[in-house]
C-alpha positions in Angstrom: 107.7 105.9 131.1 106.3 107.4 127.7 103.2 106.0 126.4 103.1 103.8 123.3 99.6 104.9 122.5 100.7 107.5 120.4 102.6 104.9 118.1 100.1 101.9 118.2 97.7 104.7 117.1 100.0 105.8 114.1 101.2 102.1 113.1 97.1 101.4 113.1 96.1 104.2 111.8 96.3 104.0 107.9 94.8 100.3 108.3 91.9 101.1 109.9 91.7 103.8 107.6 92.3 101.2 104.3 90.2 98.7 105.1 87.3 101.4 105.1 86.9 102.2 101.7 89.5 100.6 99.0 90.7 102.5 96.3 90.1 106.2 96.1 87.4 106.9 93.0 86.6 110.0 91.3 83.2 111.6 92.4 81.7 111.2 89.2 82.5 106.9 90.1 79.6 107.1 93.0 77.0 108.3 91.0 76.0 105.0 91.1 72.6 104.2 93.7 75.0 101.7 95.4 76.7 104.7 96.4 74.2 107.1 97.7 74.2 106.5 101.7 72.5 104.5 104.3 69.7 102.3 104.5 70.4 100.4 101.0 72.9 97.0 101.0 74.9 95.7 103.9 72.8 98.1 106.7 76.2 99.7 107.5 75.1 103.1 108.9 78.3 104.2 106.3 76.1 102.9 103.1 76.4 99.4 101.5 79.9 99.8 100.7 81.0 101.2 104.2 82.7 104.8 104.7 83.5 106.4 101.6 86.2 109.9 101.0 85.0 112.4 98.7 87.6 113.4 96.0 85.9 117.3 96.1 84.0 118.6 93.5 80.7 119.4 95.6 77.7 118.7 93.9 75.4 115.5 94.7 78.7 114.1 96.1 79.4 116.4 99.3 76.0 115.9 99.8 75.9 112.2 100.2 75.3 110.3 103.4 78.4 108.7 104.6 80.8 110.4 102.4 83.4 112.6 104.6 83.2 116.2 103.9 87.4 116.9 103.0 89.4 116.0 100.3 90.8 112.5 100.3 94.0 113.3 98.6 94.4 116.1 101.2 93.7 113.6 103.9 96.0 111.4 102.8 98.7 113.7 101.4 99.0 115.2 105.5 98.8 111.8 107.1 101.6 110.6 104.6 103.6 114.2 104.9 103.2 114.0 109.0 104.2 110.5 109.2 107.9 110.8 110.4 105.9 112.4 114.0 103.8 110.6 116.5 100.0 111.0 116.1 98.4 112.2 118.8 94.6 112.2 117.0 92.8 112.0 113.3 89.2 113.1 113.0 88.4 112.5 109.6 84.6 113.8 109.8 86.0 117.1 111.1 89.4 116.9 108.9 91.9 117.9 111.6 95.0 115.8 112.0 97.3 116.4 115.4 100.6 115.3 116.2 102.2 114.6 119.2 105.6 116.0 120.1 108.5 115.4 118.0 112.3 115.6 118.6 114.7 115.4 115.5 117.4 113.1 116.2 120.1 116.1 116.3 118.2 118.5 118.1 117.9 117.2 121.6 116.7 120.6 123.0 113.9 121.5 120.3 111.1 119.8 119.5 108.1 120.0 117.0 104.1 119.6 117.0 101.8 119.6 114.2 98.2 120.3 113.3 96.8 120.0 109.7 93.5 121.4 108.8 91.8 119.8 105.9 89.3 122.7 104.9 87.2 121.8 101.9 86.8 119.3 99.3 88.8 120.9 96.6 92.3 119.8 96.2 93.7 123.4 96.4 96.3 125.7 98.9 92.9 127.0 100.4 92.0 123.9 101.2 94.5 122.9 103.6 96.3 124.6 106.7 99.2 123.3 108.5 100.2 125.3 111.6 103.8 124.0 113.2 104.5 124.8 117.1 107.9 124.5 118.5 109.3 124.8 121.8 113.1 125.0 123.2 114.3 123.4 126.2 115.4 126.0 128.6 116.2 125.7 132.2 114.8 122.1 132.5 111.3 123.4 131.0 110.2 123.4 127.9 109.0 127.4 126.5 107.1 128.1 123.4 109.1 129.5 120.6 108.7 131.3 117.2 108.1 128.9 114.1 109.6 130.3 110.5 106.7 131.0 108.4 108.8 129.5 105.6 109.3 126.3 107.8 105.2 126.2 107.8 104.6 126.6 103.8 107.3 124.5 103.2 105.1 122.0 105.2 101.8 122.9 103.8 103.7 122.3 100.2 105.0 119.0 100.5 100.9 118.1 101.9 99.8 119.6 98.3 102.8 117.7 96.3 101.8 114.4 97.9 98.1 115.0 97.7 98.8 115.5 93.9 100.4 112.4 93.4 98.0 110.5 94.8 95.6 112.2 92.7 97.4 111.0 89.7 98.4 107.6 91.0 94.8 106.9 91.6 93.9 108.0 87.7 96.1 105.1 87.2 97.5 104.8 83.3 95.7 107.3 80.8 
């Protein structure tokens, strides 16, 4: 019997993760000294306002106590991009997002896994890796095969288009 877990973890997921900070802000919105860590407010050992994302832009702000070291948008843009798979784990502190295995609907002897490395706190291609694993079902057993780079950038892509939206959804009207 296959274990929920995986869903109940995705389906929770992007809950736990927006009740923990509300909207997304530019850096230059937590200058303010509500903003600068733990030990001031509520007690949370995340800072009065609780655990906060970093849009990039280093400074003050990646040096903050509380704030998570990767981009937001970057963060968000691969959890939203790697949503149609089963999550296996998130680790926003460490920015590394895994997938379980996935079998597209038409392809009943392939199947697909996923891990995205947020890298930084830039919103930029250096910023983020995606590597794709695939394996074919041969012989009743499931062997590692080759993934098209193109399949992988195409991947890594689609991360930085939705990142960017959300960057400029988040600007909200000019």
């Amino acid at each position: 019997m296959p274990s929920r877990l995986p869903t109940a973890l995705a389906l929770l997921l992007p809950l736990a993760l927006s009740a923990c900070g509300g909207k997304i802000l530019p850096d230059t919105a937590y200058n303010d000294s509500r903003y600068r860590g733990p030990g001031a407010g509520n007690g949370s050992i995340f800072g009065p306002n609780g655990l906060s994302f970093t849009t990039g832009g280093g400074g003050a702000a990646a040096n903050r106590g509380g704030a998570i070291g990767v981009n937001a948008y970057l963060w968000r843009g691969a959890l939203d991009t790697l949503s149609f798979m089963p999550l296996a784990s998130a680790d926003p502190f460490g920015g590394v997002i895994i997938t379980d295995w996935y079998q597209p609907p038409g392809s009943p002897n392939e199947r697909f896994k996923a891990t995205a490395y947020i890298l930084g706190q830039q919103l930029r291609t250096e910023g983020l890796r995606v590597v794709l694993y695939r394996q074919v079902l041969q012989n009743g057993q499931w062997m590692d095969a080759q993934v098209d780079p193109a399949v992988q950038t195409a991947l890594e892509n689609r991360v930085l288009d939705r990142a960017r939206q959300l960057r400029v959804l988040s600007q909200g009207p000019g």
